[in-house]
FIKE-439852 format. One record per residue (C-alpha): x, y, z. Coordinates in steps of 0.05 Angstrom, whole numbers, plus 5000, padded with zeros to 4 digits. Last residue first. Layout:
XYZ;...
! end
This chain:
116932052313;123631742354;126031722426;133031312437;133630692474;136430252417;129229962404;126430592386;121530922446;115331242416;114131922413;106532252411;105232682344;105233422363;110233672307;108833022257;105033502213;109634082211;106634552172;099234462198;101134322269;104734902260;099135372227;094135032282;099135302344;099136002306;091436072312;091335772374;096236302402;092736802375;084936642399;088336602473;092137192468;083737522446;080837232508;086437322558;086038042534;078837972544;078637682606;084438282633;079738912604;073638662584;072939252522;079739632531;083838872537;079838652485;080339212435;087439292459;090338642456;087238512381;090539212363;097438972376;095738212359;095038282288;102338582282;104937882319;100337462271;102637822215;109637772231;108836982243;104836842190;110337142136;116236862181;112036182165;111436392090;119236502088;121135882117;117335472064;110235132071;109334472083;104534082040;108634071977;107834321908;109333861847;115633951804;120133461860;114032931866;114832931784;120932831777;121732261831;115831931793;118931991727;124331721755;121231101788;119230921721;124731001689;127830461738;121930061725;123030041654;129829961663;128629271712;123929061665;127829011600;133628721641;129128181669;126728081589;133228101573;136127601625;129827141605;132127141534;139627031553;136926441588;132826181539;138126191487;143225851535;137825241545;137525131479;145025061471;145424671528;139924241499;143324101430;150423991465;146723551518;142623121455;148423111409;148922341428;142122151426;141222321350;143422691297;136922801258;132122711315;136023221359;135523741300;129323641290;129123881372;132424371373;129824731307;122924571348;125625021408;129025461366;122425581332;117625591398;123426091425;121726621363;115126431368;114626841447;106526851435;104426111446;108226191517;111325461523;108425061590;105624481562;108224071492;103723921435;105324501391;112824441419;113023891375;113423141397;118922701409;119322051358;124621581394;131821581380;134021131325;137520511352;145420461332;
! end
């Protein structure tokens, strides 16, 4: 029986993370132990190896998938807590009342002042002032359509 051939240490090997020691040690107990019992332990000895670098690269992929799961929860919390863009139901019925009570004495001053112009005038300034509050709530409101590839019209 020939005596299996010096191999070096993971020291002088490429590709090992100098930080992960725990794996450099199995790694080197792997590899003692290869010298000591020689070339026909060498699969069972590198299977085994191999199994403890795959469970450490399923819990470092484990590690990281949680972490970004959190992650993405903390973000989901904290898009719910913050306030949005759009305002509610209740503050557009707001805008809309006072718009349509604004536009009482709005008629009349411009309507009694240039009589049909000014009424014009003054409808005019309302109904911009109410189109801008949409656009504003509802950004995609006056956004041009685009047909979707199954025929139907989408935003």
């Amino acid at each position: 029986m020939r005596a299996a051939p010096p191999l070096s240490t993971v020291d002088g090997m490429t590709g090992m993370d100098a930080r992960d020691t725990d794996l450099k040690r199995e790694l080197d107990a792997t590899l003692h132990a290869r010298r000591d019992l020689g070339e026909e332990y060498e699969s069972a000895l590198v299977d085994s190896f191999l199994e403890k670098v795959d469970q450490r690269i399923d819990g470092a992929v484990e590690r990281r998938v949680r972490r970004q799961f959190a992650e993405q929860q903390m973000q989901t919390a904290r898009d719910s807590r913050s306030p949005r863009a759009t305002d509610s139901w209740g503050e557009r019925f707001g805008f809309g009342i006072v718009s349509l009570v604004l536009a009482v004495p709005l008629s009349a001053i411009g309507g009694g002042v240039a009589h049909l112009p000014g009424l014009l005038t003054a409808w005019a300034g309302i109904v911009g002032v109410n189109v801008v509050q949409a656009a504003r709530t509802n950004p995609g409101l006056f956004g041009r359509r685009k047909p979707s590839r199954d025929g139907d019209w989408e935003d």
